[in-house]
N, C-alpha and C positions, 0 to 999 in steps of 0.2 A: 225801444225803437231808435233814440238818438245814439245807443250805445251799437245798435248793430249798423246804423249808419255811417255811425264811424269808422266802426270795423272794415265797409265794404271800401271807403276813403282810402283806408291804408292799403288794400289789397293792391286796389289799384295803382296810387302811386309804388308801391314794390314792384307790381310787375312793369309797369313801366321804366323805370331806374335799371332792371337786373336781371327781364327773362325776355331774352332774343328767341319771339316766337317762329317756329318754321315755314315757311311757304306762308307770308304774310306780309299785308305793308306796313314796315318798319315807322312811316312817317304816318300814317293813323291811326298807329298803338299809341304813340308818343301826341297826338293831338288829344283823341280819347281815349286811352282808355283800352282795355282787353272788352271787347265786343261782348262778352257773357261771362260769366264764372260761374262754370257748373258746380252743383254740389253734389245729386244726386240723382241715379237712374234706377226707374223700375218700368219693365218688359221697352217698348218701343219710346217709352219719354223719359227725358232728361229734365230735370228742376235745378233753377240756377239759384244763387244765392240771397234772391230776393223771394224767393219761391214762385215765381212764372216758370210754368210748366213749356217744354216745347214737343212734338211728336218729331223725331228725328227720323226724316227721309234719308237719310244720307248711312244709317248706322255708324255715325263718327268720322270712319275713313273705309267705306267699305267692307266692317271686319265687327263690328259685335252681333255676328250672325245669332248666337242663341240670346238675343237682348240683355236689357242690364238687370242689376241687381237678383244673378246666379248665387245664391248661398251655398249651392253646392261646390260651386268653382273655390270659394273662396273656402270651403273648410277642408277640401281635397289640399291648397295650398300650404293653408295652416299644420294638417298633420303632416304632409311630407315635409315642411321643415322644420317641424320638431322633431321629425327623424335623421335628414340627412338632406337641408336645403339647397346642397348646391357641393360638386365635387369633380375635377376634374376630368375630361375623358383623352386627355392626350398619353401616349405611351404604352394607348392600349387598352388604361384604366377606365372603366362602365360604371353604371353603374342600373338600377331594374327598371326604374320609368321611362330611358331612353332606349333601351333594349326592348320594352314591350312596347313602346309607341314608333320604335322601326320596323317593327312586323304589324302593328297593328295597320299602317302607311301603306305599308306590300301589299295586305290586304285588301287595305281599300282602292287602289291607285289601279286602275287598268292595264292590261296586259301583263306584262311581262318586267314592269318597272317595281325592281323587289329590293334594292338597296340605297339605303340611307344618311345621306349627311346635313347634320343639324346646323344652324345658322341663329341668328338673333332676329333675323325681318329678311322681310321684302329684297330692298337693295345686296345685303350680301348673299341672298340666297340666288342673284342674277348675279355680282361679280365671282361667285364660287364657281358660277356656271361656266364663266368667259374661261376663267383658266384651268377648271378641268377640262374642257374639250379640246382645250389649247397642248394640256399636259396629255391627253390620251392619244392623240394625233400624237404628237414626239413619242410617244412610247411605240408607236405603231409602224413607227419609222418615217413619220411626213410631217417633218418638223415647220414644212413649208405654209401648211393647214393652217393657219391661224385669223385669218379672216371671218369676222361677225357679220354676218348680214341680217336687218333690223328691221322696219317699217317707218318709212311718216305718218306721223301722228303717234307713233308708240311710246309708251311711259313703261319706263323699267326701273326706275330710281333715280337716287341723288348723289351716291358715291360718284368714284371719276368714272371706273368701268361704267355700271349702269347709265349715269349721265350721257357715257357716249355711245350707248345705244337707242336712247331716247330719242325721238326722234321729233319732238316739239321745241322748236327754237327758244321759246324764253327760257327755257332748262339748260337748253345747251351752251346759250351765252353768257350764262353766268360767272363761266371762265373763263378765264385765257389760253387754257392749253384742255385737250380732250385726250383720250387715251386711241393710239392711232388703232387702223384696220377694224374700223365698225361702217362699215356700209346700210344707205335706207332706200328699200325699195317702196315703190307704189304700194297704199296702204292695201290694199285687194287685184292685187295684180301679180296670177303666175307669172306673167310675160317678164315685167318688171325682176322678177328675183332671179330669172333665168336669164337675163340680158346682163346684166349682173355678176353672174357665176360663167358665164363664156367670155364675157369681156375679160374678168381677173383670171381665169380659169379655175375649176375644178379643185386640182391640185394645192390651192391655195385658200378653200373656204372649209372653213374647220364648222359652222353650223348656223344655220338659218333659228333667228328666235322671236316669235308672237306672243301674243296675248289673244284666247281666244274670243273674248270680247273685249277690245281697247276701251278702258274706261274713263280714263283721267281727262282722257282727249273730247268726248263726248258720248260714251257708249256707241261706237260703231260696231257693227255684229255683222261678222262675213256670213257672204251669203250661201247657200248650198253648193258644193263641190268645190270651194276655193283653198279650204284645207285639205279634201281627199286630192286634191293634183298637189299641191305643198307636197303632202308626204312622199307621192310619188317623184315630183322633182329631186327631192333628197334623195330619196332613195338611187335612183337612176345615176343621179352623180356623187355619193358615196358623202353624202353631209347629212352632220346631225342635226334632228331635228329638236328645239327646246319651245315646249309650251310654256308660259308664263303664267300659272294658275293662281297669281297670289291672289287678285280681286277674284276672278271666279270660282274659283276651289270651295269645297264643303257648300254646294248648295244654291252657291249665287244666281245660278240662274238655270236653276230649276232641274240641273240635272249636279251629283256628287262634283265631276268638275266638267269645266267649260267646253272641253275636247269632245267628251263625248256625245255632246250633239251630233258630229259631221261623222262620228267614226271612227278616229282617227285616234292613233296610239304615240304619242313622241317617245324619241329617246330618252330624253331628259326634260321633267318636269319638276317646276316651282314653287314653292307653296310658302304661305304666312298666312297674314292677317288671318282666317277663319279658322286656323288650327286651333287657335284657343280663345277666338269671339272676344279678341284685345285683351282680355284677362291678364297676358303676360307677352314680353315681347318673345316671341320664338318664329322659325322658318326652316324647312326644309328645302333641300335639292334630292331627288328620289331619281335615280338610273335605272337602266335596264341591266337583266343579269348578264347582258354579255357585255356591256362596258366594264361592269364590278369583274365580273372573271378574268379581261383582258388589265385593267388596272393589276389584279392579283397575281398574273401573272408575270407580268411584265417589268411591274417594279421592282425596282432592288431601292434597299433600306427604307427611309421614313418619307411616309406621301407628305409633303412639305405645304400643307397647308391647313389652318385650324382657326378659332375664336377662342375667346377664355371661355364662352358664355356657349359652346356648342353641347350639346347634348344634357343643356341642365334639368337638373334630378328633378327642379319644384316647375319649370314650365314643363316638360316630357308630363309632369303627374297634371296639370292641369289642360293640355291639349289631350291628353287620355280620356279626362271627366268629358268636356268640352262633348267631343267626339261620340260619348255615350250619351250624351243630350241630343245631338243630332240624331243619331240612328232611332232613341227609344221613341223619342218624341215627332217620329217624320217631318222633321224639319225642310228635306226637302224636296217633299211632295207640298208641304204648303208653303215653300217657294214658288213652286210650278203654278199650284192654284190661284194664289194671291198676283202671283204677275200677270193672270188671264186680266186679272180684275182691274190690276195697274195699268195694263195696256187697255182692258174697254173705258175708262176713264180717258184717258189722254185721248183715245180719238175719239169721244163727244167733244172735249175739246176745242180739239183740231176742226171738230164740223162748226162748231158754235164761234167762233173766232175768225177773223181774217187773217189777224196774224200769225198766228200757229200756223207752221208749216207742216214739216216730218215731224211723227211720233216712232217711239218704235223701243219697243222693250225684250228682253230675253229672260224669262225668271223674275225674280227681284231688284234688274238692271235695267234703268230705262232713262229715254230723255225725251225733249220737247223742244222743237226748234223754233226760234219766232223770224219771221221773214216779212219784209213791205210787200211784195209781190207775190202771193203762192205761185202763179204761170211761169215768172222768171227767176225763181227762187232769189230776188233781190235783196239784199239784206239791209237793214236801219244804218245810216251813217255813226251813232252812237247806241254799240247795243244794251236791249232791254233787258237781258237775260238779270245782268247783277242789279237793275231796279225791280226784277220780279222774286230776284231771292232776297231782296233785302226787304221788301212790302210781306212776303211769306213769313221771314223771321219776324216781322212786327206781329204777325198774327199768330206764330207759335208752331211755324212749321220752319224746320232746319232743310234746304236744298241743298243745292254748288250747283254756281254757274262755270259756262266755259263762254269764256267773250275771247280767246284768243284771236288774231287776225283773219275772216272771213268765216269766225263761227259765233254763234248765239242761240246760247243751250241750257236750257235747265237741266239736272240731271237726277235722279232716284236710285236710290240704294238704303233701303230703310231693312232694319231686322229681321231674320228670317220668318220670327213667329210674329211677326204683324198680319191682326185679323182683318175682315173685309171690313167691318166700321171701323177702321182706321188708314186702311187703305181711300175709303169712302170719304173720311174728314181730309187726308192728305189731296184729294182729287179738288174737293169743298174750297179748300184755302188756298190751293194753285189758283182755281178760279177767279176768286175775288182779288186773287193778289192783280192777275190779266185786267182784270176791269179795272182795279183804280190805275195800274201803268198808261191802260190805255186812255182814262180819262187825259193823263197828263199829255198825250201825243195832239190831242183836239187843238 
């Protein structure tokens, strides 16, 4: 015992001395400490280094859709790199688990979006996006096209592009300079995108890009017909359309990806996190055949843009497994079911509670708003959200709050094959987290 508390002593001071953790505060690392040290995950829970178990609402970061400790993932990994772990694809060079996980993509990907370019995550898989649409406009002869239009409240990443389509101020101020021509319209508002596209003209908006359910910002989930006029706006004025499927994609919310709830087909779609359930970092950008024909056509010599890490041999082999987990195991239809459950939970809730406001979930995506007033949606001068996920984690449930300015939110995104008693304990330990916050409000 004294020898592994030592051990855990050390950890901690290293990670504090030498690992600049992400999207975290810097000066509460440095007071205490790294908040947990995972060691080990099996299906929906994580065990930290002391062996307290937690059930992880959150699936990490959106993305270990097929839960943890997959043995299959990791020995699909294992043999493909004892065969050929990793091998260029620029100049043309392939090689077969990115060639059969670009068609296997076509397949899955609705309508007509049948060609594929591989990326490392999330953020590059949205800056790929800005400057191909950027590059297919100039091929097309409208080099003038180059205008982003984005939403408030939207989270696309943390590169420069992405950052400057993100549409949440504390992302954005992190810099000093943004990458120019990203516009943000009203989070659910056709008017807004079309005030927008006449104000700057037409002429000049190279493609409108969402998320079909904003996640980062607090799961907000458009309401029926606000995508099918989206598509139609593009269409009408000759802009592409880019869904943002890296949180909803494979599953999240209860249908393969987030689009197809409303109907609706983009040009160009985004994909990470749940390609490979965090196994390995990989992302795609996936087009429609007539962008890829007009690229093929159009171009003369090398399409001038790539990663070292695009189309690698050992993540393609484990987004393949991954993917074969999802389909065999209907992963996500007990998305769909388990979210009924998630959301009948959250509004006992909401009826049991004053302060619970809105509930509202889509699939495996959901959140809980806490408000002083339900009648005037009034919000707490200092919100409860991060004292409800920090009373939650003492009891072994992992959330994310969102206390950004005039929001207070808990949020859910737990594993795709999370059962109903576990759904039920997730429900259990929100609860009691609400009771003792509340005691402190008396």
């Amino acid at each position: 015992m004294i020898g592994q508390q030592a051990n855990v002593k050390k950890l901690i001071e290293l990670d504090k001395k030498h690992f600049i953790h992400p999207t975290s505060s810097l000066k509460q690392q440095q007071e205490n400490g790294p908040a947990v040290i995972f060691r080990e995950g099996q299906g929906a829970v994580l065990t930290d280094i002391n062996g307290k178990t937690y059930l992880d609402g959150m699936a990490s970061l959106f993305n270990v859709n097929v839960g943890y400790g997959r043995v299959e993932l990791a020995e699909a990994a294992k043999e493909q790199m004892a065969q050929l772990a990793y091998s260029s694809c620029f100049a043309t060079y392939s090689n077969e688990p990115a060639i059969e996980l670009a068609a296997k993509l076509a397949e899955m990907t609705p309508g007509n979006l049948n060609a594929v370019f591989f990326t490392s995550g999330g953020s590059e898989s949205n800056d790929t996006a800005y400057k191909l649409v950027r590059h297919y406009w100039q091929l097309k002869g409208y080099p003038n096209k180059n205008k982003i239009i984005s939403r408030k409240k939207a989270y696309h990443g943390v590169t420069v592009g992405s950052t400057s389509a993100t549409g949440i101020p504390v992302f954005r101020s992190m810099t000093t300079a943004l990458a120019p021509q990203f516009f943000h319209a009203e989070t659910f508002s056709p008017e807004s995108v079309q005030a927008i596209i006449e104000r700057e003209g037409a002429d000049t908006i190279a493609a409108f890009i969402a998320e079909p359910v904003q996640g980062a910002s607090g799961v907000n989930i458009a309401p029926d017909g606000y995508f099918q006029e989206i598509r139609r706006i593009c269409d009408e004025y000759n802009i592409l359309f880019i869904a943002d499927e890296v949180i909803t994609g494979f599953g999240r919310t209860g249908k393969m990806f987030g689009c197809e709830h409303w109907g609706v087909t983009p040009d160009v779609m985004l994909l990470a996190k749940g390609i490979t359930s965090g196994y390995f970092p990989l992302g795609a950008v996936v087009v429609t055949d007539k962008i890829h024909q007009d690229l093929i056509d159009l171009s003369e010599g090398v399409f001038p843009h790539g990663f070292t890490y695009s189309g690698h041999a050992t993540g393609c082999t484990v987004a393949l497994k991954n993917l074969e987990i999802i389909e065999r195991e209907n992963i996500v239809a007990n998305s769909q079911r388990m979210g009924e459950e998630l959301l009948k939970g959250l509004k006992a809730l909401q009826l049991e509670f004053d302060i619970v406001g809105e509930v509202r979930a889509l699939g495996l995506i959901g959140a809980l708003e806490f408000v002083k007033d339900k009648l005037t949606n009034e919000r707490f001068s200092t919100p409860l959200a991060p004292l409800v996920k920090e009373e939650a984690m003492n009891r072994g449930l992992i959330l994310r709050d969102v206390a950004f300015p005039g929001d207070d939110t808990v949020i859910f995104a737990p594993p795709l094959i999370i059962n109903k008693y576990e759904v039920e304990q997730m429900i259990a330990i929100l609860r009691q987290s609400i009771i003792e916050v509340g005691r402190q409000l008396v």
